[in-house]
C-alpha positions in Angstrom: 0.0 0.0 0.0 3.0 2.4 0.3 4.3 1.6 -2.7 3.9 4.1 -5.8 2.7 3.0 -9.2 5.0 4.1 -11.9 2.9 7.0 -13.9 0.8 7.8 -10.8 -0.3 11.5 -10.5 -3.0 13.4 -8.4 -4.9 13.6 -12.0 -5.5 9.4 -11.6 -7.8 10.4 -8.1 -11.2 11.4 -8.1 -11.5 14.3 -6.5 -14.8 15.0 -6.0 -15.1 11.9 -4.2 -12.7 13.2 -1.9 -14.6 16.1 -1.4 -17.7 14.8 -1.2 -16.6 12.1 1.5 -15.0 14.9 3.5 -16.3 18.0 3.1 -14.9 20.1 5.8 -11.3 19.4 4.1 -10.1 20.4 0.9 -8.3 17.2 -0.8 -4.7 17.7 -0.6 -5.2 17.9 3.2 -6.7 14.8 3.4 -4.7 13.3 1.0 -1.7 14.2 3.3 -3.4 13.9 6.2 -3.8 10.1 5.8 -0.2 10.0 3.9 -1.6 9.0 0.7 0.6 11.1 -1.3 4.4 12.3 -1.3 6.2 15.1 -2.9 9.2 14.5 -5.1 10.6 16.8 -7.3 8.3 19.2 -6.2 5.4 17.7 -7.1 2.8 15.4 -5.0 2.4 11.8 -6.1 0.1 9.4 -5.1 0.7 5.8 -3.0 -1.1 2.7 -4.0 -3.2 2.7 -0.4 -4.5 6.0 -2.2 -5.3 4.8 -5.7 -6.9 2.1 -4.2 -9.3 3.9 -2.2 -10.2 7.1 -4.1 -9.0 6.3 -7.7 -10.6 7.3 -10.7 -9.8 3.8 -11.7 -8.6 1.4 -8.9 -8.1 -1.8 -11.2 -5.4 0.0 -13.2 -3.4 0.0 -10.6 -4.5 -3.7 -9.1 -6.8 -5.8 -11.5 -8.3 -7.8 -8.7 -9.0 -5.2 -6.2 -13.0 -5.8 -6.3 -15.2 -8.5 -4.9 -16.7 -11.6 -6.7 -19.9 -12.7 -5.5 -21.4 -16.1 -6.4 -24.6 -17.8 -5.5 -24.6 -21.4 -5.0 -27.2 -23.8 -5.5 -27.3 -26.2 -2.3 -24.3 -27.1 -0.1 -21.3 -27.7 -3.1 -19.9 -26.0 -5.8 -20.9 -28.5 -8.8 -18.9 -28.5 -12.2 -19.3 -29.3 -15.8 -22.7 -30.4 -16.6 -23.5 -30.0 -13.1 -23.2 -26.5 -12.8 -25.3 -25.1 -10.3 -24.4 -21.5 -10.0 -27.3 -19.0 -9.3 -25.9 -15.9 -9.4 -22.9 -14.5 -10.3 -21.5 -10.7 -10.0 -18.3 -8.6 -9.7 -18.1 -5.5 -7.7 -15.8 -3.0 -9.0 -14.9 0.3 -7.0 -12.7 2.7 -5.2 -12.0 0.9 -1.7 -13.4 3.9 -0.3 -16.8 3.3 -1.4 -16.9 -0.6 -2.1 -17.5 -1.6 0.9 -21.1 -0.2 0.9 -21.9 -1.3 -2.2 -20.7 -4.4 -1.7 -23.2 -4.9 1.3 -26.0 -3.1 -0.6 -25.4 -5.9 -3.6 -25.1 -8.7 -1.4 -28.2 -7.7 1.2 -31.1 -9.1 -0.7 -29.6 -12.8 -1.2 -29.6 -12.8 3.2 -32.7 -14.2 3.4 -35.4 -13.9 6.4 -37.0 -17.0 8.5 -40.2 -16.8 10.5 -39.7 -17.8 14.2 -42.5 -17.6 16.7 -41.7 -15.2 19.5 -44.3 -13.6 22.0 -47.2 -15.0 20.0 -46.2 -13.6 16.8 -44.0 -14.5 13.7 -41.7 -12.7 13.6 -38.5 -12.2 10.6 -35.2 -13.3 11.5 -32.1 -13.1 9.2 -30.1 -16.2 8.6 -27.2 -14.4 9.7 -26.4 -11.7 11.8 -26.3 -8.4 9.9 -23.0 -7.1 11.6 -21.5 -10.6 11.4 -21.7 -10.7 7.8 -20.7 -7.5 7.1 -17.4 -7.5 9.2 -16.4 -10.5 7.8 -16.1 -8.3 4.3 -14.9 -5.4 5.6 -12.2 -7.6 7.2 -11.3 -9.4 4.1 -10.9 -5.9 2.0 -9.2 -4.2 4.1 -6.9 -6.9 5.5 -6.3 -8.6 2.5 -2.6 -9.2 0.8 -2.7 -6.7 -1.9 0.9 -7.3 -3.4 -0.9 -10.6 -4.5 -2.7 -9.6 -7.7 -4.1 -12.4 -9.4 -6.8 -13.1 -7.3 -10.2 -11.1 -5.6 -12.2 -11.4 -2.2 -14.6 -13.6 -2.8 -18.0 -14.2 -1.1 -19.7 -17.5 -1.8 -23.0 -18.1 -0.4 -24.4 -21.9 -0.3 -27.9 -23.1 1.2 -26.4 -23.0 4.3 -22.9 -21.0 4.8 -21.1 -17.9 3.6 -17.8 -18.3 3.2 -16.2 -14.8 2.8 -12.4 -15.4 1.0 -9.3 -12.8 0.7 -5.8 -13.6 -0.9 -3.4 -13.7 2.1 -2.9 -15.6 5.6 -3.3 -13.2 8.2 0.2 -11.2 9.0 2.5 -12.7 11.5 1.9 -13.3 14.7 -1.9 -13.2 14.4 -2.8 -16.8 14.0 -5.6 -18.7 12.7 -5.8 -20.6 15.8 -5.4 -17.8 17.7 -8.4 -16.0 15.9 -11.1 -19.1 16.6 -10.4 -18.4 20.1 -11.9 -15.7 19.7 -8.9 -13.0 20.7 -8.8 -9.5 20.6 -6.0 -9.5 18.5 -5.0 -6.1 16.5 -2.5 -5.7 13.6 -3.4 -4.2 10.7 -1.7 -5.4 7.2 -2.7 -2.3 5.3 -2.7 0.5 7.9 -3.5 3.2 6.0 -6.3 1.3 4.1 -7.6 0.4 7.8 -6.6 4.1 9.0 -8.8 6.1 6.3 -12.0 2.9 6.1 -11.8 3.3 10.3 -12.4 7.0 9.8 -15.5 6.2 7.4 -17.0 4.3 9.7 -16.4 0.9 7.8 -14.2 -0.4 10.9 -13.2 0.2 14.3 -9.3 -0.6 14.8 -9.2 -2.1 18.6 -9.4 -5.8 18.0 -13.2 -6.3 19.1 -14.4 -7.0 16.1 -13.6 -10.9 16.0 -15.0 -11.1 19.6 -18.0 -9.2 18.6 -18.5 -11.5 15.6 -18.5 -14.9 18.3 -21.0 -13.0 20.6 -23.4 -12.0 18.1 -23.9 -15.9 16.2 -23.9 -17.3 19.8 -26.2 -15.4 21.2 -28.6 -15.8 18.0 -28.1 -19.7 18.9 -25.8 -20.2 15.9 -22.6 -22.1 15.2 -19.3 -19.8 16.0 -17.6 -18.6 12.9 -14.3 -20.8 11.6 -11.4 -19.3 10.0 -9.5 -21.2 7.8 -6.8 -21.5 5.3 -7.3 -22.3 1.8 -4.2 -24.0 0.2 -1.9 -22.3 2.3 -2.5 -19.2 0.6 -5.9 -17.5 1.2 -8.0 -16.6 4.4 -11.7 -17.6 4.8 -14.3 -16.8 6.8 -17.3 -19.4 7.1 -20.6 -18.4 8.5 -22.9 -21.1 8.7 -26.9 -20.3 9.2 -28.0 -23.7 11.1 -28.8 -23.3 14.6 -26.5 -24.9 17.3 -29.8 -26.1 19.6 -33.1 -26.8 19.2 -36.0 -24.4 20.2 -36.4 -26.6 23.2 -32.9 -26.4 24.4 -32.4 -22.6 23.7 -35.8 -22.0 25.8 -33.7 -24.0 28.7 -30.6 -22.2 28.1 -32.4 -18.5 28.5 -32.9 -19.2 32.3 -29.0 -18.4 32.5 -29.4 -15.4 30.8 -28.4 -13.3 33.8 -25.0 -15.0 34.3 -23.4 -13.6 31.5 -22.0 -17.1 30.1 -19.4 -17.6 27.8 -20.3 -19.6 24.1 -18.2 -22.6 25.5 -20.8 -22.5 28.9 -23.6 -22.7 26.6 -22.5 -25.4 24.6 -21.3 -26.9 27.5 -25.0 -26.5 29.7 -27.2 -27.6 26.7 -24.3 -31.0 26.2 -25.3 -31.7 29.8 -29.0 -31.4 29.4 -28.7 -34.0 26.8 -26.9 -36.1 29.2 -29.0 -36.3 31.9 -27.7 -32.7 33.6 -24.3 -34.1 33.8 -20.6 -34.0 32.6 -17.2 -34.6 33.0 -14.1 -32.2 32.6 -12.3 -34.4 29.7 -15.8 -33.9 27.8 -15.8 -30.4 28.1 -12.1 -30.1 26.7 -13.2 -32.4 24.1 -16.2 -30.3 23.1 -15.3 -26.8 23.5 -11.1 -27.3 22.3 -9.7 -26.0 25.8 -7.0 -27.7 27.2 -7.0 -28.7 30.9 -6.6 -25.2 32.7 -9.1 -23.5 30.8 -11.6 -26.1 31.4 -11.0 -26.0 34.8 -11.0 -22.2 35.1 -14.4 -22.4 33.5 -15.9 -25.0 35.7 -15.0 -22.9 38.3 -17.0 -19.7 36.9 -19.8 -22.0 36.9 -19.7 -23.2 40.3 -19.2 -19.8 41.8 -22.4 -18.5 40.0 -24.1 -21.9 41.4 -25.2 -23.2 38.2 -23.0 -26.6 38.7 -21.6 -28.6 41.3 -19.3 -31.6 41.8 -21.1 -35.1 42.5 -18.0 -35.7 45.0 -15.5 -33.5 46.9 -12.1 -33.7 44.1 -13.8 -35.2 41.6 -14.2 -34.7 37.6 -17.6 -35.5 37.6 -20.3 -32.5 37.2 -24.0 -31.9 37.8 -26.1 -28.7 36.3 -29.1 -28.9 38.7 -32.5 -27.9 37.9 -32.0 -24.6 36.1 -34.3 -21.8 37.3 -37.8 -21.8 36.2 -38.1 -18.6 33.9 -40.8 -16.8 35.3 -44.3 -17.1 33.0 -46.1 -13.9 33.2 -49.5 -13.0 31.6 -48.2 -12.2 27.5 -48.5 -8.9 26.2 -51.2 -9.4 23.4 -53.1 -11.3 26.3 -52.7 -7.7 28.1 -53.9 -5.5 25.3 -57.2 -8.0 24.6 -58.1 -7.9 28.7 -60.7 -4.5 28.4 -62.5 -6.5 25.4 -62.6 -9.5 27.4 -63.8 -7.9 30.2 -66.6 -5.9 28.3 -67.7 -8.9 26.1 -68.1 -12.6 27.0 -66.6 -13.4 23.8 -64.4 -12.1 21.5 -63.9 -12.6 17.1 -61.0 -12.6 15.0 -62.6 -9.1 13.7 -62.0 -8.0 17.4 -58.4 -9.2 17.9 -57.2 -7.6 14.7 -58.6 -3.8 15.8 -57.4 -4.2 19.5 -53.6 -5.2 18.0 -53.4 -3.6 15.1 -52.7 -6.5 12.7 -53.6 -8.5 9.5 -56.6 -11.4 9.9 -53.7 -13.7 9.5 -51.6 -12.8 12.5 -54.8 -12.7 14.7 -55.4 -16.1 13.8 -51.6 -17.2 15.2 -52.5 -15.0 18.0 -55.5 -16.2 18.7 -54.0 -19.8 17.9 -51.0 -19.5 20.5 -53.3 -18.3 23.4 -55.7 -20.8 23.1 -52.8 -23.3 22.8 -51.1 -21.8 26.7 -54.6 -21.7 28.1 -55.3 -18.1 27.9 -58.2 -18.5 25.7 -60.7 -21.0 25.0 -62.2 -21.7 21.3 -65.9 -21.7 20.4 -67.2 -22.4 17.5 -65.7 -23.0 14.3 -65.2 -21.2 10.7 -66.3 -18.0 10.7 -68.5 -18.2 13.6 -65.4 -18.5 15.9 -65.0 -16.9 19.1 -62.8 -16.9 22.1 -63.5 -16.6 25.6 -61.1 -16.2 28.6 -60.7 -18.9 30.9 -61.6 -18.7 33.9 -58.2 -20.1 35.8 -56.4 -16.9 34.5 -59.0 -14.7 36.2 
């Protein structure tokens, strides 16, 4: 990035990009500001970090500087006869502004799934929007530019994204080191990083990889894995399929308040499976800690009381009935109480004008309280009415 292109001259940056990006700023002081330019023989030239982020035309200067996006058909990439490619595009843009056109072309392939929450189906995206995103703000910004045959890439499958840059992360970060999950900061490109951090693309203290863990665990998915392809590239993959079941994340929301770590979860919900208990070796096996951190983590859930040892010294562990999450009378229940009260029954008609919703939803409303014994159904069709019952009184 702080090399300079033979030929390279102000004339080869655009800018009234510059000056629309930072308008309080007239462009040679930002150029020099971030140290995207020099001055020999009396006249200012311009770095590659620069011609990368606010050139008139970036792939001049590095052909593969853009994104390629492809859509697969189902869980492998398919050849020959077999090709099952959906969709396929290239992104093309000053570094400066890629990165939101990237996401903008890329949003409407994350798709939304209806989960039931509070009586109501509600949207959810298969992945989190900030994971997602990260992942290809990390992969532009950190990628190996001096390696110019090949692009980020993002390839999305039925069920996993897997975000790829040309590069192994810079020595000492680690690819081990960054599936645990550390807060590790070193920057490859800093002034790419520098000016994208100023944009608000990135933040430059080292929480974004932890950030990224906490936001697919606590959505109940699998942790991200970074990997290296053929010894030469770094990936990202993202997969969309939940870790637990619906009934085992209702279970693990009574530890909500403890403030437990992904590896606590997983461990928890192992144990329910397991008749509520587990040993230390089967908790380095499942989470990848070795003995000490397994042990320092047993210990966290002792002191917060959540698991205790069947015997005094022993290895062997016991998660005892988790607190009952307290059930209190549902909101939409609530909001229909003064028509209750006022009417001995109540329609579908009268459900939709108290909450504001479509026929449809009223009926999944309707539906769901009948199912918890808020309401009971009478009649049927579209004579159908609902009635409070009398034990929630």
């Amino acid at each position: 990035e702080r090399s300079f292109p033979a030929g390279a001259t102000l004339d080869d940056l655009d800018l009234d990009l510059i000056k629309r990006l930072w308008s309080d700023r007239s462009p040679e002081d930002v150029l020099r500001r971030y140290r995207l330019i020099e001055g020999r023989n009396g006249h200012s030239i311009p770095n590659l970090a620069a011609l990368l982020l606010l050139g008139k035309d970036p792939m001049r200067w590095h052909p593969r500087c853009g994104v390629d996006f492809v859509r697969w058909n189902g869980t492998e990439r398919r050849y020959g006869a077999e090709l099952n490619v959906d969709k396929r595009f290239r992104i093309e843009a000053p570094l400066a502004t890629l990165i939101e056109e990237v996401r903008n072309a890329i949003r409407p392939f994350i798709r939304e799934r209806q989960q039931l929450h509070d009586l109501f189906f509600t949207e959810r995206l298969e992945y989190p929007t900030f994971v997602w995103q990260e992942a290809i703000v990390n992969a532009v910004a950190h990628r190996s530019y001096a390696i110019q045959g090949a692009s980020t890439e993002v390839w999305m499958f039925d069920e996993r994204i897997e975000i790829r840059s040309p590069g192994l992360p810079p020595e000492p970060i680690t690819i081990d080191a960054l599936n645990q999950r550390k807060p590790l900061h070193l920057s490859r490109n800093p002034l790419l990083v520098h000016v994208l951090t100023d944009l608000g693309y990135m933040r430059e203290l080292g929480e974004g990889i932890p950030r990224m863990f906490n936001e697919m665990e606590q959505q109940g998915f699998y942790p991200p894995r970074f990997e290296s392809v053929g010894g030469m590239n770094f990936e990202v993959v993202l997969r969309n399929q939940p870790v637990y079941g619906r009934e085992t994340m209702e279970w693990l929301r009574r530890f909500d308040a403890h403030d437990l770590s992904g590896d606590q979860k997983r461990l928890l919900a192992y144990a329910h499976a397991h008749s509520n208990r587990f040993t230390s070796r089967e908790y380095q096996k499942l989470s990848g800690l070795d003995l000490y951190g397994a042990s320092n983590s047993i210990k966290d859930l002792i002191r917060k009381s959540i698991v205790h040892a069947l015997e005094k010294g022993g290895r062997i562990y016991e998660v005892p009935d988790a607190p009952q999450m307290e059930v209190g009378m549902p909101d939409e229940m609530e909001q229909l109480l003064p028509l209750l009260q006022a009417k001995a029954s109540i329609s579908n008609e009268d459900i939709r004008g108290a909450l504001g919703v479509s026929r449809a939803s009223a009926t999944r409303v309707a539906n769901e309280l009948v199912r918890t014994d808020w309401l009971e159904r009478q009649g049927t069709g579209r004579w159908t009415r609902y009635r409070r019952i009398d034990a929630h009184s």
